[in-house]
N, C-alpha and C positions, 0 to 999 in steps of 0.2 A: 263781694261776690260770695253766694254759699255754695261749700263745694261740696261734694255728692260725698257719701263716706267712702271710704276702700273696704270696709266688710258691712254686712248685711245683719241687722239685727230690729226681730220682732215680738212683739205681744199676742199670748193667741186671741183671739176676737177683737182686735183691732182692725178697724178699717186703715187700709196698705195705702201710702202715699208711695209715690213714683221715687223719691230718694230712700224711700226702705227697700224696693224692691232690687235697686240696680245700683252696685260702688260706682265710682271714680274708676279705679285699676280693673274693674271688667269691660267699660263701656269706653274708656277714652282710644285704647289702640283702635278701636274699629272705626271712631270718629276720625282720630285723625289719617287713617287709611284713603279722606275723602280730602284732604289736603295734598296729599299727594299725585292727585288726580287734578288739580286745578283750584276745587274750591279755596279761595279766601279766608272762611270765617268760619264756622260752626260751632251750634250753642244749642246745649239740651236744656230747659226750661222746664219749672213745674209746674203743679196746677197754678200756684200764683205770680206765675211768668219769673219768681225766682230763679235764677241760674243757676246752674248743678255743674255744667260744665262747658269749657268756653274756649275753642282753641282755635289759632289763628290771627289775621291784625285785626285790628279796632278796625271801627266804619273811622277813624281819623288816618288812621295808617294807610288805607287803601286808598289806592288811584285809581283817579277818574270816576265814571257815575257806575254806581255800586247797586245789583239788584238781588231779591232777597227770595227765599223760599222758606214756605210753613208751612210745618205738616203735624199732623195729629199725632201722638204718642197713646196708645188707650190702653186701661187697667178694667177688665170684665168689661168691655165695651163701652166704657166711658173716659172719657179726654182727660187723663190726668199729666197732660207735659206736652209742650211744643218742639220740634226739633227746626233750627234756623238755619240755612244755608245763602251765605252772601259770597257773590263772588264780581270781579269784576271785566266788565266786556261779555263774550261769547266764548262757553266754555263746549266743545259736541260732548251733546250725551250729556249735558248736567241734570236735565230732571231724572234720569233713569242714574243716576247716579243716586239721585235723592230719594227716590223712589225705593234704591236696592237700601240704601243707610236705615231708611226706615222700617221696611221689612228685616232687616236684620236686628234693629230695636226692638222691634218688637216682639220677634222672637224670642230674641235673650230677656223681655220683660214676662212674656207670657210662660216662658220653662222656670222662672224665677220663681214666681208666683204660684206657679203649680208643685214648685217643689216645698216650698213653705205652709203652700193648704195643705200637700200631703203628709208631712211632718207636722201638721196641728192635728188631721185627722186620726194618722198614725199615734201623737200622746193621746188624745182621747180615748181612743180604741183601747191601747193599752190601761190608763188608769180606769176607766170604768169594767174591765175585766176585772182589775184588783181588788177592787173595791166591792166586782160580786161575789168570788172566790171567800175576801172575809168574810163579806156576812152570810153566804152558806157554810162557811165550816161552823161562827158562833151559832146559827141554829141546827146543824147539825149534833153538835156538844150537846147543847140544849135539848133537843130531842131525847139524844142515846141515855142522859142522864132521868129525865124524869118521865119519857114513853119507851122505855125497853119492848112493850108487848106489839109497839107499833112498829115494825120493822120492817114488813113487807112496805107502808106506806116512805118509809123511809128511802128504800132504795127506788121507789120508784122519784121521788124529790133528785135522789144522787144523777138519776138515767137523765132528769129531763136539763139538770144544770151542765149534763156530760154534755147534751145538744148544744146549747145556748154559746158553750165554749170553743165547742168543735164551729159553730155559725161566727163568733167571731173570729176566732183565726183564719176562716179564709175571707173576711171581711179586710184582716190584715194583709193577708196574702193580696189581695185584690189593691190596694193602696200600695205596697210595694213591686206590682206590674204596673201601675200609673208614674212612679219614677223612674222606671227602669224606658216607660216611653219617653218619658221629657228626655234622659241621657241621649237614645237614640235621635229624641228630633234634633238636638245638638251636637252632636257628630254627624251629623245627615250636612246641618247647615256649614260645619267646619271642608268633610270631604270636599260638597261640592262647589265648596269659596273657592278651592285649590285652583280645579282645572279651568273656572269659570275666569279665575286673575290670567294666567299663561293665554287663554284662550283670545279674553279681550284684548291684551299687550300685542298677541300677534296680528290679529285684525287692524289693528293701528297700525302698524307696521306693515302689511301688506297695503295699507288706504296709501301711507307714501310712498312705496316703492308704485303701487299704480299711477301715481300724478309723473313719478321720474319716467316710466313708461309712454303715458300720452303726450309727453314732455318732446319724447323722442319718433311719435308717430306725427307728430305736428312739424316737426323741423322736417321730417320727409315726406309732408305734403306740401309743405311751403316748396322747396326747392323745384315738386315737381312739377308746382302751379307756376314759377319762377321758370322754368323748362332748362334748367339747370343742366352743362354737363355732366353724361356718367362720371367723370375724375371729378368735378367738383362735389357730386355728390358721394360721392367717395369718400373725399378728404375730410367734408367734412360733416357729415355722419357718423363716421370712424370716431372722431375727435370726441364730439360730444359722448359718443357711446360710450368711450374711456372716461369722462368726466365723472357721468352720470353715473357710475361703475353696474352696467346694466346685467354686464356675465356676473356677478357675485348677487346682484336683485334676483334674477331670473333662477339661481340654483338655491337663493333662499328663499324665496317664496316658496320652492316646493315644499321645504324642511318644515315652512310655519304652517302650510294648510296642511302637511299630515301630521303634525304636534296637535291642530285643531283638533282632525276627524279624530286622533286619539283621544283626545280629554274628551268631547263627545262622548265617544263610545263608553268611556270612566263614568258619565254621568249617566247616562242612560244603565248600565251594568249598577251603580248604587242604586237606583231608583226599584230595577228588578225585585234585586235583592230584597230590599226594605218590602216593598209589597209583596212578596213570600212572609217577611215575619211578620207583618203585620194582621195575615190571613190564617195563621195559624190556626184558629176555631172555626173556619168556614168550610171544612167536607165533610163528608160523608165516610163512616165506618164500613169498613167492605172486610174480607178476611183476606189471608195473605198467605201465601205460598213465600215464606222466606227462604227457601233453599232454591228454588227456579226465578224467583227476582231476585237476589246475588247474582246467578248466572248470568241471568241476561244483563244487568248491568255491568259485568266485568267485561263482557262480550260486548258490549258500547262502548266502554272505557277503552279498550285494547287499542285504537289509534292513537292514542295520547300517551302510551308507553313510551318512556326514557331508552334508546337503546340500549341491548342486552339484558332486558329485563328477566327476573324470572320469577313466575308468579308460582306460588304454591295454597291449594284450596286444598280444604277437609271441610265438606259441607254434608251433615247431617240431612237427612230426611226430616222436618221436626214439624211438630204440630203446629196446624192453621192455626193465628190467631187477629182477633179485629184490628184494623186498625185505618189512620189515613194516608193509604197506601204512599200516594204520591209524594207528602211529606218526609215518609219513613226512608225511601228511595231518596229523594234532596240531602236528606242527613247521612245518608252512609254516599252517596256520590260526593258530597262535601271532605267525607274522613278522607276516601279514597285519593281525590284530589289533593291533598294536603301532603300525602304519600308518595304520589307520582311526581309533586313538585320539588319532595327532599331530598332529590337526587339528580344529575344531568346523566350520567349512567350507570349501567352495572346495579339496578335497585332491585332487592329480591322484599317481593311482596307475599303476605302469609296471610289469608282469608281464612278464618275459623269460623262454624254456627255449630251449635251443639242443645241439647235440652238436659238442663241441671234441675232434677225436682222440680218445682212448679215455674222456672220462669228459662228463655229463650238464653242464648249468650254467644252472641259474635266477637269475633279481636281479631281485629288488623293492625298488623303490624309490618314495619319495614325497617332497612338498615341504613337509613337517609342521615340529613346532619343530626338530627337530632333538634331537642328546645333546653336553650340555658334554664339552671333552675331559678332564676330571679325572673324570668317570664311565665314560667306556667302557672303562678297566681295567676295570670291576667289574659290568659289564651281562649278563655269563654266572651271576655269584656265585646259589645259591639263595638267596631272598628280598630279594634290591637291587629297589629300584624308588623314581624316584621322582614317581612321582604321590600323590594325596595319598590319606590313608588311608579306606578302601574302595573304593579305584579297582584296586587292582593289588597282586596280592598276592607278585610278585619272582619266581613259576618258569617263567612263560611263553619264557621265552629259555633257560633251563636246560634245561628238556624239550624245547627245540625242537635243543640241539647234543647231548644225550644221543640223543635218536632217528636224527641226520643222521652222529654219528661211531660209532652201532650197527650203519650201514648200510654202512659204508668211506669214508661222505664229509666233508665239510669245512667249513665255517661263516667268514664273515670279515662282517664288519658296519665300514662307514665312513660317518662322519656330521660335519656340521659345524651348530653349533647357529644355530638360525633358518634356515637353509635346507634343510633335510630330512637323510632317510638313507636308504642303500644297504644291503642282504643281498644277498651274494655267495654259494649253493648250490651245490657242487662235488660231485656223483654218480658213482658206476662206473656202468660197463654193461659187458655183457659175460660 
């Protein structure tokens, strides 16, 4: 059997086989996740039905008559790997098991791949800058040395190579927002594995406490078709109801369908989210009264104040300036949020806007926990967060400096833990 590597290693302009794109130690815990679930067998296969990875018994191991599923694994829209699921008897829910295995291959095949084009497009970009930087400075030498009289013509060579360079780098910039998507499609698919595993477990769980239920309306049809004494139905309806432990079914079911309509609402609340960042380039520049939308947004906030709050504002008059409003508004209702959450009470909140020289500058600040310093590297990253789970689900801070550096402006966050934190908003105007 050939096993899949555990790291990833490519050529640039090679064409990508399915074992370069994906290890062993990325792919097998999600594999074997469908073991757990019932499956028997599962085997990732390449394009030449070689084995990459193969977990579970043999087709000798297994009992009784064993049936199989195959599904397509694609690289750029073509079949490069089988994924094989054998299991034995009647499993509920195996194809949607097999169905979710494969969408989730394929995901982790397709951010794979996109992150390894982007890092070939990425060293191109960069060495063929390098490589024009040399040879406009050797002609540039070349010039000043033996056309001194020509120097008007000269800088205008300097202006047009200052373009060329300025067009690549946001050519680079543009490749490095193409990985920063693959990250988020992959926390996208991590979040919403979470509540979608708890969600299915309870469902199953509720499917049997319902049988021990109908279990129990059939014995008190029987008796009354039977025309049963009230004391014998009594006795024993009672009885079974103890067996069956129906008072403990009946106060957990509630607990699992609203665990459910929670993780629900979890997924739907990621989904939001993401399509906010995802829409970042799609409004319209309007101008903005930053000191009168502050207000009103405090004034929408103000229900969601921590008891005993005390808020303190110094809000400037300051010059309109463009922008997409509704965005701008999502990023500081995000800061504000984040604020209101650092405390259960007693939070004294400090709302500043002011105009420094040419550009805007808001800071909100509060006297909340505070953030350790070994996490605020990482308090921008999509999905960090650490409150606990279903409190916070990590893009609140990410949408709020995606919207603030959509606009020309700036983001800095300093904090020290147990005594609060500072956002520093830096705006144009103008």
């Amino acid at each position: 059997m050939t096993e899949a590597p555990s790291h990833i290693e490519f050529v640039i302009g090679e064409e990508k086989r399915l074992s370069d794109i994906v290890g062993r130690v990325e792919i097998e815990p999600l594999l074997r996740s469908a073991l757990k679930l019932g499956i028997s067998r599962v085997v990732l296969l390449d394009e030449d039905e070689r084995t990459l990875v193969a977990l579970g018994e043999s087709a000798a191991e297994q009992q009784g008559t064993c049936s199989e599923i195959r599904l397509p694994i694609l690289v750029e829209g073509e079949p490069k790997g089988t994924l094989l699921l054998a299991s034995a008897g009647q499993i509920p829910g195996r194809d949607a098991i097999a169905r979710l295995l494969q969408d989730s291959l394929q995901l982790t095949v397709t951010n794979n791949l996109k992150r390894m084009l982007t890092t070939e497009v990425h060293t191109s970009i960069v060495q063929e800058s390098y490589e024009q930087l040399v040879s406009t400075n050797h002609r540039l030498m070349e010039s000043e040395r033996r056309y001194r009289t020509l120097a008007r013509d000269l800088e205008i060579k300097v202006e047009e190579r200052t373009t060329e360079l300025q067009q690549a780098y946001q050519r680079m910039l543009q490749q490095e927002k193409l990985a920063a998507v693959g990250q988020l499609a992959a926390g996208m698919a991590h979040e919403i594995n979470t509540p979608l595993g708890f969600i299915r477990s309870n469902l199953n769980s509720f499917a049997k406490y319902q049988n021990r239920m109908a279990e129990m309306l059939g014995l008190y049809r029987l008796l009354l078709a039977k025309e049963a004494s009230p004391e014998a139905i009594k006795r024993q309806t009672e009885q079974r109801w103890k067996e069956l432990k129906l008072d403990f079914l009946l106060e957990d079911s509630g607990v699992l369908l609203g665990q459910s309509l929670e993780g629900t609402d979890r997924i739907a609340t990621i989904v939001a989210q993401l399509k906010g960042f995802a829409h970042l380039d799609g409004m319209e520049q309007q101008p903005m009264d930053l000191k009168r939308e502050l207000e009103q947004l405090l004034a929408g906030l103000a229900p969601q104040f921590p008891p005993n709050t005390r808020l303190i504002t110094d809000l400037h008059q300051l010059p309109v300036f463009s922008c997409r409003i509704p965005l701008i508004l999502q990023a500081f209702a995000n800061i504000i949020d984040n604020a209101l959450k650092s405390r259960t009470e007693g939070l004294e909140l400090t709302v500043r806007a002011l105009q420094d020289a040419d550009q805007l500058q808001v800071t909100i600040s509060d006297n909340g926990c505070g953030i350790p310093a070994e996490n605020l590297p990482h308090i921008f990253e999509p999905f960090f967060t650490t409150r606990q789970v279903g409190s916070g689900i990590g893009m609140g801070l990410t949408v709020a400096r995606e919207a603030i550096i959509g606009a020309g402006g700036s983001i800095e966050i300093t904090s020290v833990a147990g005594q609060g934190t500072t956002c520093r908003v830096t705006l144009p105007h103008g």
